[in-house]
N, C-alpha and C positions, 0 to 999 in steps of 0.2 A: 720338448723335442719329440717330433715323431720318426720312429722306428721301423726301417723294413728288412728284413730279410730277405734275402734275392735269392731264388732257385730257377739256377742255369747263368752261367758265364758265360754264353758266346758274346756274337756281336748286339744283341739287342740290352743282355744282361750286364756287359759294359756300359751300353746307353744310358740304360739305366743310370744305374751308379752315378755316372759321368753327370746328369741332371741333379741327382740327387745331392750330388757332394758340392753343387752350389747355391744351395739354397741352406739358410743358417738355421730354420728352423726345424732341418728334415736331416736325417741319416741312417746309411748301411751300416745296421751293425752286425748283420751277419751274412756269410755267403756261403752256398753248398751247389755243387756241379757232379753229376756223376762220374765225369773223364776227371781221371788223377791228373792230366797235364793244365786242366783249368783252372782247378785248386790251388795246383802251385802258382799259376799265372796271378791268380789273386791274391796270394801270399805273397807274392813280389810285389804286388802293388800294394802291400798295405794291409790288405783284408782282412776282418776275422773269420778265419775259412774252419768249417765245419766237416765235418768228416761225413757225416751221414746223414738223410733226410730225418730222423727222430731227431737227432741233434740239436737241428735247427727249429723244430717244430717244438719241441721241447722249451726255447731260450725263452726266457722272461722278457729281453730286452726287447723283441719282436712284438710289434702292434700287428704287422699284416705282413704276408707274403705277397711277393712279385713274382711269377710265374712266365718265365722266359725259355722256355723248353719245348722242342718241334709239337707240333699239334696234338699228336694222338697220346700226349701226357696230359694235356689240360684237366680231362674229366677226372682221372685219380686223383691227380694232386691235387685238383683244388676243393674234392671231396674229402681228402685228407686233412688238409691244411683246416679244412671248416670245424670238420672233428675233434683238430686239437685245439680248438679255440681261438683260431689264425683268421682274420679279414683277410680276403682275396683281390688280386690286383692282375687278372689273367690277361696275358697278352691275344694281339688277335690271328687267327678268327674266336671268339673265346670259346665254342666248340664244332666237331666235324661236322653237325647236323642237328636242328633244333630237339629231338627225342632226347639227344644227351642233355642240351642245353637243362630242358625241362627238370632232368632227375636233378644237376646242378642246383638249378633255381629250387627244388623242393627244397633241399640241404641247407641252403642260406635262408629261408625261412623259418628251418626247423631247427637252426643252431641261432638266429641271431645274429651270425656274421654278416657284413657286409662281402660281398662278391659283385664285380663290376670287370669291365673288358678296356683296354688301353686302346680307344679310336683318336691317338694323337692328331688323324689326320682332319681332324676337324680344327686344328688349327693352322694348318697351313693355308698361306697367304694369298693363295691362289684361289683355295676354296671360300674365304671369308671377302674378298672380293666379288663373286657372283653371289655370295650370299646377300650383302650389304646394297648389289644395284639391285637385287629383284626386289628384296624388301623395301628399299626409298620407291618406287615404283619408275624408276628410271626407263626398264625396258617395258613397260603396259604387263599384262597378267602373262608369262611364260607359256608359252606351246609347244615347245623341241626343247632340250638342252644332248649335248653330247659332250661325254665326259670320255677322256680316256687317256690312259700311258703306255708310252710307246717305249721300246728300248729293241737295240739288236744284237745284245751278247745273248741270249738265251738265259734260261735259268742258273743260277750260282749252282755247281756242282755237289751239294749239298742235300740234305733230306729232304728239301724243298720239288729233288726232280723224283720224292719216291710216293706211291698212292698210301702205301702201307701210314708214313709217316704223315698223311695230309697232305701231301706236297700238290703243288700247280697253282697256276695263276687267279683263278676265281677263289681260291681260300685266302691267298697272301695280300693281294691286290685288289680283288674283286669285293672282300668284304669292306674296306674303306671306299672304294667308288659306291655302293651300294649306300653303305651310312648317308653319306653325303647328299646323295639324292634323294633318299626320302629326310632328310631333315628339311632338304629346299622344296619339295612337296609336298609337306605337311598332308600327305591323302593316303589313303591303301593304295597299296601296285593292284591293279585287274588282274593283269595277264602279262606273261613275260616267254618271249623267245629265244631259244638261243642257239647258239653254234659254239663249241668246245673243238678248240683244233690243237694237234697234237706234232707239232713240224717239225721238231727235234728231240722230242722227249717223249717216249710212246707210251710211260705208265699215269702221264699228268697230263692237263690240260697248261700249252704253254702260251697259245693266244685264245680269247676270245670273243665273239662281239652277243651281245645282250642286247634286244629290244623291250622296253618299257611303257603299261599302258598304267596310269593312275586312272581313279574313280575320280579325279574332278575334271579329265581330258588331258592333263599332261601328258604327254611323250617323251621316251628318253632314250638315247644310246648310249650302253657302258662298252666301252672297248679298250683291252686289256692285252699287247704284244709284246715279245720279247726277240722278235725278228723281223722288225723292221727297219728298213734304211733308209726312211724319209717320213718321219714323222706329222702329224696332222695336230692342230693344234691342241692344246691340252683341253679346254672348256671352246664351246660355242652353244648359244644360247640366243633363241630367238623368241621374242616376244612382240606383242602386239605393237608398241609406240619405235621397237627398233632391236639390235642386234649387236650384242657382245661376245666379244672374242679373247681369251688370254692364250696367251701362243705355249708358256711351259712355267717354269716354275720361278723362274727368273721374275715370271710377272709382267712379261710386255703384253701391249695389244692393244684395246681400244672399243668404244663404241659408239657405232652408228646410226642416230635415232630422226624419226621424220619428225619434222616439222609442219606446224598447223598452216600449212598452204597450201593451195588449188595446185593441181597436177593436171597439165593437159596431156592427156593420153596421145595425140595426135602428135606428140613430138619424140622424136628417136626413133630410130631404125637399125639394128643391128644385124651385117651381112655376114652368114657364114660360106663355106665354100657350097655347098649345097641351098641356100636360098636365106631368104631374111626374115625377121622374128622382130615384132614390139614388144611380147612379151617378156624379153628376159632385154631387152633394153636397159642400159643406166638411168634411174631416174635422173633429172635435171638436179643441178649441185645446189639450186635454188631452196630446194623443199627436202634436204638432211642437214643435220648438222655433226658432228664430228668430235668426241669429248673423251678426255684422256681416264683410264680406270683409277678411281681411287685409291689414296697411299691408305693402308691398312698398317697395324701393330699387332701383333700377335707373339703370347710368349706360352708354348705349351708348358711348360713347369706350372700352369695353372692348374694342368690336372690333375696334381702331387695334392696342393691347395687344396679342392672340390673332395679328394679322398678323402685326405685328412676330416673335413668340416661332414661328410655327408657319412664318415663313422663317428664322429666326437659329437657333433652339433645337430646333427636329424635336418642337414642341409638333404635337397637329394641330389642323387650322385651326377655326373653330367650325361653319365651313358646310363639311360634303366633297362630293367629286366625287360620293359614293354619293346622298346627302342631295339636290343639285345635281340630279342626273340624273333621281330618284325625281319630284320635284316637274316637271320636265320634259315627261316620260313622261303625266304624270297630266293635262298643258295640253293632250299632244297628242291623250291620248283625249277632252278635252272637246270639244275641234274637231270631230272625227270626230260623237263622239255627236249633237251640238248639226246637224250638219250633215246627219246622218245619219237620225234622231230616234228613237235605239235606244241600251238601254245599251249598254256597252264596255267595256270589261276591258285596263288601260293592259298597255302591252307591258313586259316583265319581261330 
């Protein structure tokens, strides 16, 4: 049986749990929150709730802590947690900026814990979709992808709308688009521009759009809203042989790839009110063809799994310190840039 102790009961710290308590070979066996009304929430459910962080840091029955608390706690606790002899399971971003990251990483080196960051969104079924056609080479080699979520309640009223606490959208949201794209680019980012817009919320950024240059010529747009009322589709993604789309999370959409036939340019003409254009023409229906995205399986409780084996078994973990620190590096040029209003070339 492995053992987590969970520090912080909101809503991700219930997720938690909630994963944890169905898989047989895994369990909460302890929980500590610092609001006294979450404690008790967990004591109604059940819990073995701990009164104070020593408590928990202290229990025997703890392999590793889960770390589910606003941002600007990661770095202590989980320099704590390493101290007492506790494997770390930091949710994301796993910290404000790669400096902290770095003194974290020293720690987990120099105690032998395991320390790693919960990027569940790597399995969502949207993102292992456009993983799955670049990699079959469905679309030819990728040249654009545009990734991004859209919403238009604004930010949850919570720490999330404060700077103090980390809050805004490029830390919540921004660090899993970010993962995602450099895993599907396997290259260094060059250079990154950005815009950080503040529409409802003046101490965070609550939408923003990110340009992306990789060293191997990829291009990429991360766009990240919480006030929009017509959303754009979730993934598009253009490549050499054709062009896929998933619309949201649900998973529709499709892709559209050419076919090895002669194309005679001399045909189509499309009229606007202002005059006509071959260029942006339909190709003829002769030379695409039209092919539904693949069904995907995906069960994130895998990366309870990858913890477990990559502290017990010297598997390694599915997020690393390299992976970690890249995506880090690439937040703190957008700050810069966005602040700046020039591109930036993340530090290496």
């Amino acid at each position: 049986m492995y053992r987590f102790g969970l520090i912080g009961y909101g809503a991700m710290g219930n997720y938690h749990a909630q994963q944890i308590d169905t898989m047989p070979d895994f369990a909460v066996s302890a929980v500590y929150d610092i609001a006294p009304e979450k404690r008790e929430k967990a004591r109604a459910q059940g819990r073995d709730v701990c009164d104070s962080l020593e408590e928990l840091l202290m229990r025997k029955d703890v392999d590793a802590v889960i770390l589910a608390v606003p941002n600007n706690f990661h770095k202590p606790l989980a320099v704590a947690a390493m101290h007492a002899g506790k494997h770390v399971l930091c949710e994301k971003p796993v910290m404000m900026n790669s400096r902290d990251l770095l003194e974290v990483l020293a720690v987990s080196e120099q105690t032998g814990m395991l320390f790693t960051v919960h990027q569940n969104r790597r399995w969502d079924r949207d993102f292992c979709i456009v993983r799955e056609c670049i990699q079959s080479g469905a679309l030819g080699c990728p040249f654009y992808i545009e990734s991004r979520v859209q919403g238009a309640k604004g930010i949850p009223g919570d720490w999330r709308c404060t700077q103090e606490a980390g809050g805004g959208m490029l830390l919540d949201w921004g660090v899993h688009l970010l993962d995602q794209l450099l895993l599907l680019a396997d290259s260094p980012v060059r250079e990154v521009y950005a815009h950080l817009l503040s529409v409802k919320f003046p101490e965070v950024d609550d939408n923003f759009k990110v340009m992306l240059r990789f060293e191997n010529g990829l291009s990429a747009l991360v766009e990240v809203d919480t006030y929009t009322f017509i959303p754009l589709p979730r993934w598009h993604v253009s490549g050499e042989k054709g062009t896929l789309q998933v619309d949201d999370f649900a998973c529709g959409g499709k892709m559209v790839c050419a076919k090895n036939t002669e194309m005679h340019w001399d045909e189509g003409i499309v009229y606007t009110a202002a005059g006509p254009t071959r260029t942006m023409a339909p190709r003829p229906r002769e030379t695409v063809e039209t092919l539904s995205l693949p069904q995907v399986q995906t069960d994130a409780r895998d990366y309870y799994v990858n913890f477990r084996d990559a502290q017990q078994g010297g598997r390694e973990p599915a997020v690393t310190h390299r992976q970690m620190l890249a995506v880090m590096r690439v937040i703190d040029a957008i700050f810069v840039s966005a602040k700046e209003h020039r591109a930036v070339k993340p530090e290496e």
